[in-house]
C-alpha positions as CSV (number, residue, x, y, z in Angstrom):
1,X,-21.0,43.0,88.7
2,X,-23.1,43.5,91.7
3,X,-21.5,46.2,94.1
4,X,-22.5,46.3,98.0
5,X,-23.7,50.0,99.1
6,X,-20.2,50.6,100.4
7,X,-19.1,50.0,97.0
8,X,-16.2,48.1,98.7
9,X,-17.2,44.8,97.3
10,X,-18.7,43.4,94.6
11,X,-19.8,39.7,93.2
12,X,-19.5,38.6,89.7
13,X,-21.3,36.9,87.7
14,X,-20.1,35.5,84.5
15,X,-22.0,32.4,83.0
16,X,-18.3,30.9,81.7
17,X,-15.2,29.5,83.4
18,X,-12.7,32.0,84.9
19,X,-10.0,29.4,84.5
20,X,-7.1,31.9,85.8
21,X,-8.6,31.8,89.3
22,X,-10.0,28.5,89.2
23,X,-7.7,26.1,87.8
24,X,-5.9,25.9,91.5
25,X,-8.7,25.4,93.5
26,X,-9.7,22.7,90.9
27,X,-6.3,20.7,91.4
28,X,-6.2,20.9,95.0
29,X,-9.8,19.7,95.4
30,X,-8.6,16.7,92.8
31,X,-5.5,16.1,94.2
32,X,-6.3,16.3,98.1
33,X,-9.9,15.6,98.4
34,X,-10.4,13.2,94.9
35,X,-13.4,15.8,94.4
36,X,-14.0,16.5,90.3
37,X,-15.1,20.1,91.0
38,X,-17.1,20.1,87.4
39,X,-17.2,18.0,84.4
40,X,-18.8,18.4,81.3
41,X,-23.0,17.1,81.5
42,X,-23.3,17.8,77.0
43,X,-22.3,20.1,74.4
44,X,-24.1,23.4,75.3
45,X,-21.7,26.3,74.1
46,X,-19.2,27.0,71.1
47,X,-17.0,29.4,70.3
48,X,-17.5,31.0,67.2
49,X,-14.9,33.1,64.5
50,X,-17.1,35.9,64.1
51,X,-15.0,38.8,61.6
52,X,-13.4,41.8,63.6
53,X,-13.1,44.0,60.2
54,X,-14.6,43.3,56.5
55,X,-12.7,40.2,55.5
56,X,-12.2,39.8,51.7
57,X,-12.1,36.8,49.7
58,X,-9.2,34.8,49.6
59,X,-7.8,36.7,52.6
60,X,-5.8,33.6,55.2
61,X,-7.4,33.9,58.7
62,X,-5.1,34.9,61.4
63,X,-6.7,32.5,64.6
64,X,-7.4,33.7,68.0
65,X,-5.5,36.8,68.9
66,X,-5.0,38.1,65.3
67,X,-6.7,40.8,63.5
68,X,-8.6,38.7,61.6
69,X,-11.7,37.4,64.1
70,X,-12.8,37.1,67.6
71,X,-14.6,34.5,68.9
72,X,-18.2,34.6,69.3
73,X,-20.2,32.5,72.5
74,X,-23.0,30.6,71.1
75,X,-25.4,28.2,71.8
76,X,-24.3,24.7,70.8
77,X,-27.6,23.9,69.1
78,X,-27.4,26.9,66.9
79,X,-23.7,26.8,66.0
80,X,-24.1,23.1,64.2
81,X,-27.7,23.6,63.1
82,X,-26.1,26.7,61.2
83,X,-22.5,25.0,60.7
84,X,-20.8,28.0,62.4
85,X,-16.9,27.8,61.6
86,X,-15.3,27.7,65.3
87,X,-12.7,30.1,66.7
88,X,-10.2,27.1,67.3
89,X,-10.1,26.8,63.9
90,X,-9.2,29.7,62.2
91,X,-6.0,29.9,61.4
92,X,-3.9,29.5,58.5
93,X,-7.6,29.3,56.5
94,X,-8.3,31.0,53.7
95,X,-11.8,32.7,53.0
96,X,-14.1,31.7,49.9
97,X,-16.2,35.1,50.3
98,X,-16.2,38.4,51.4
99,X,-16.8,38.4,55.2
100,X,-18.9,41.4,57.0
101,X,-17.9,42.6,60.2
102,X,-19.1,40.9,63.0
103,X,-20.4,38.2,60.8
104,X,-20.7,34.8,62.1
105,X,-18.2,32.8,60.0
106,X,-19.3,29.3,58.7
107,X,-17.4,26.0,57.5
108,X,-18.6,26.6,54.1
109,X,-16.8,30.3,54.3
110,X,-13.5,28.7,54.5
111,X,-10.8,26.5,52.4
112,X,-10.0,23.9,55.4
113,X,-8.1,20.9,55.1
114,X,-10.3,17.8,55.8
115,X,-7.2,16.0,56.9
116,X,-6.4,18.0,59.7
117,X,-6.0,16.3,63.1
118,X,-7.9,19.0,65.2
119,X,-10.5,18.9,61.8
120,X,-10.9,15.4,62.2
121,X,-11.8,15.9,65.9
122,X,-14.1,18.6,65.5
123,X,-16.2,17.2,63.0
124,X,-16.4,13.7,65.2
125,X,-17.6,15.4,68.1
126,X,-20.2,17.6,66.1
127,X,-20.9,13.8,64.9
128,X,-21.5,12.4,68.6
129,X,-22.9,16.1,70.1
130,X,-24.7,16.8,67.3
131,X,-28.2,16.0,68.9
132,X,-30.2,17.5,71.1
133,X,-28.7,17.8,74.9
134,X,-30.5,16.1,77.5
């Protein structure tokens, strides 16, 4: 945050989406002026479970908002070249290994069920994203 001298304002800067001030400046621009006010160009960022605590084996992963993990920002690129389990995700999983705090978890980490609908998505867009962004 960049203060003015008077200290009486400020700009932010933040690199992601503020959705909570955005979203209704986003549908009136749709709705009245038929102006998309961003859409997605590639797959640049992920969200990855990274471990709030020491996680043990066996121990069933709580999702977003639990005391299980937090998500982690990371570069697309990175997350599938190092199959990086994401935040969305984790819930209802059980680990295969101990987990370190603030370790980056990874699909191998976890017992997922292939036949999940939002499993079945992921892995088809790490399919069609999974190359370099142009």
């Amino acid at each position: 945050m960049l203060p003015d001298r008077s200290g009486k304002y400020a700009a932010l800067y933040r690199p992601i989406h503020m959705i909570g001030l955005e979203l209704g400046i986003s549908v009136a621009s749709v709705a009245l002026r038929n102006e998309p006010t961003g859409q997605p160009s590639g797959f640049r960022s992920d969200v990855v479970a990274t471990a709030k605590r020491n996680l043990k084996k066996a121990e069933v992963l709580d999702g977003e908002g639990g005391f299980c993990v937090w998500g982690k920002q990371t570069p697309a690129e990175l997350s599938l070249d190092q199959g990086y389990f994401p935040l969305g995700l984790a819930q209802n999983v059980a680990l295969k290994r101990d987990i370190g705090e603030g370790e980056r978890l990874k699909w191998s980490d976890v017992d997922y069920d292939p036949k999940v609908v939002a499993v079945q998505v992921r892995r088809e867009m790490e399919a069609a994203f999974g190359r370099r962004n142009s």
